[in-house]
C-alpha positions as CSV (number, residue, x, y, z in Angstrom):
1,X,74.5,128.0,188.3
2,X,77.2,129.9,189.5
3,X,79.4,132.6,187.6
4,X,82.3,134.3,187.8
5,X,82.7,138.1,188.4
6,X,84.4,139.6,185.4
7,X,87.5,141.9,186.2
8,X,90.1,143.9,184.4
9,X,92.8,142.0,184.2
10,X,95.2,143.7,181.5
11,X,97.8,144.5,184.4
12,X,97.4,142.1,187.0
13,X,100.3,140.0,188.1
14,X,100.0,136.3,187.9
15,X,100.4,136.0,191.6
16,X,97.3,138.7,191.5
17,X,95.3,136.0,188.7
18,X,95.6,133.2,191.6
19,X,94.4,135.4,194.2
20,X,91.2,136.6,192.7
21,X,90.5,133.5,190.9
22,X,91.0,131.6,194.4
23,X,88.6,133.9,195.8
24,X,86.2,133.2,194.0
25,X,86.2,129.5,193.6
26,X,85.7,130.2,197.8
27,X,83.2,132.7,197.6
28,X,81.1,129.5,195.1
29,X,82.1,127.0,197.3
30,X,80.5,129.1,200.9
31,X,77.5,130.3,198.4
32,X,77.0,126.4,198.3
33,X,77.4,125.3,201.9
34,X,80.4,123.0,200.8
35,X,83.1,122.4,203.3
36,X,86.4,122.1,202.0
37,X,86.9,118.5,202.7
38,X,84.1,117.6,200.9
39,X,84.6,119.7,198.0
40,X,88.2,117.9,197.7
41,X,86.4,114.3,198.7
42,X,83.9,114.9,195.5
43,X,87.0,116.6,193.4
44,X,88.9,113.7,193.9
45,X,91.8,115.8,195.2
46,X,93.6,116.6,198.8
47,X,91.8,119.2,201.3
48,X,95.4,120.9,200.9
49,X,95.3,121.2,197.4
50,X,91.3,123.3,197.7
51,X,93.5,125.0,200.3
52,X,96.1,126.0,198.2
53,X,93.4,127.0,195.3
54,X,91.4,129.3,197.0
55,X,94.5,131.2,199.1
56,X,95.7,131.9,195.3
57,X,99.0,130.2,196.8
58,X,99.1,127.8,193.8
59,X,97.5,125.3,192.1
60,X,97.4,122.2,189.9
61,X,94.8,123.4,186.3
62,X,93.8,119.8,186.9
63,X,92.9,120.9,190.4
64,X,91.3,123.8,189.0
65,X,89.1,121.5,186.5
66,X,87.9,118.8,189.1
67,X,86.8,121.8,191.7
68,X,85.5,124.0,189.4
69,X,83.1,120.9,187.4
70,X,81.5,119.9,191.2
71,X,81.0,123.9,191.5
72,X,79.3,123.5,188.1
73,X,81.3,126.2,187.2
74,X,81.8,124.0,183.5
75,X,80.3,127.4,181.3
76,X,83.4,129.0,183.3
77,X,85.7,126.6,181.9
78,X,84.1,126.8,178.0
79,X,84.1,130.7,178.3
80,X,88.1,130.5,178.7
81,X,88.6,127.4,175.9
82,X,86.1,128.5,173.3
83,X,86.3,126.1,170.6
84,X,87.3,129.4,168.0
85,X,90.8,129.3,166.9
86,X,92.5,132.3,167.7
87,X,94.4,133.9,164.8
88,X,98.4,133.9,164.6
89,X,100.6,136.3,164.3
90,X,100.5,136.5,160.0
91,X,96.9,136.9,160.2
92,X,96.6,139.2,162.3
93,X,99.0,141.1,160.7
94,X,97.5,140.3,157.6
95,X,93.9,141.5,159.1
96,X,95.6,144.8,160.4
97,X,97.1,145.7,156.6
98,X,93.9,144.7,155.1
99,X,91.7,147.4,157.7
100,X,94.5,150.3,156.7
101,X,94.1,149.3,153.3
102,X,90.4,149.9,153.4
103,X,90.6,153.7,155.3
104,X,93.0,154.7,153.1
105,X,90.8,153.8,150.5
106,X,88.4,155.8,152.0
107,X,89.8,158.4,153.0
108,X,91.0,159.0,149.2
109,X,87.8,158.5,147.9
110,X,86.1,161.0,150.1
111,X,88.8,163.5,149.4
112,X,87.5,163.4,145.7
């Protein structure tokens, strides 16, 4: 099983994103011995589309999908669409008043 290399990403471009990610859906595919034609013959998509993938040129996410499931690169893809709802913006908020809500408490109860 392959993995990704994790990398800050916090100010990367998206142009930067498609690079990286591209390179490393190569770097898989080589590890493997796959040519490109047969990576996009078992993906079910063009040798130009792979192409375009791994140059980080651009890239259909159903492209990205079909390459990365004959990679078996599918824990990839469940790390970045974990089932765990992410909260919106009045719970977080929420969250964040609750927190300084509770150090202030604090803080006035070990002032006492």
């Amino acid at each position: 099983m392959h993995t990704f290399q994790s990398f800050p990403g916090h100010n990367r471009t998206t142009d930067e994103w498609l690079v990286r990610i591209g390179a490393q859906i190569r770097s898989v595919r080589i590890d493997l011995g796959i040519e490109q034609e047969e990576l996009a013959r078992r993906a079910s998509v063009s040798r130009g589309a792979v192409h375009g993938l791994e140059c980080g040129t651009g890239s259909s996410l159903r492209t990205l999908i079909k390459v990365a499931r004959v990679l078996e690169l599918e824990d990839w893809l469940g790390d970045i669409t974990e089932d765990e709802r992410m909260p919106g913006p009045l719970e977080q908020l929420a969250a964040q008043q609750k927190h300084e809500r509770e150090v202030r408490m604090r803080v006035s109860h070990s002032r006492q």
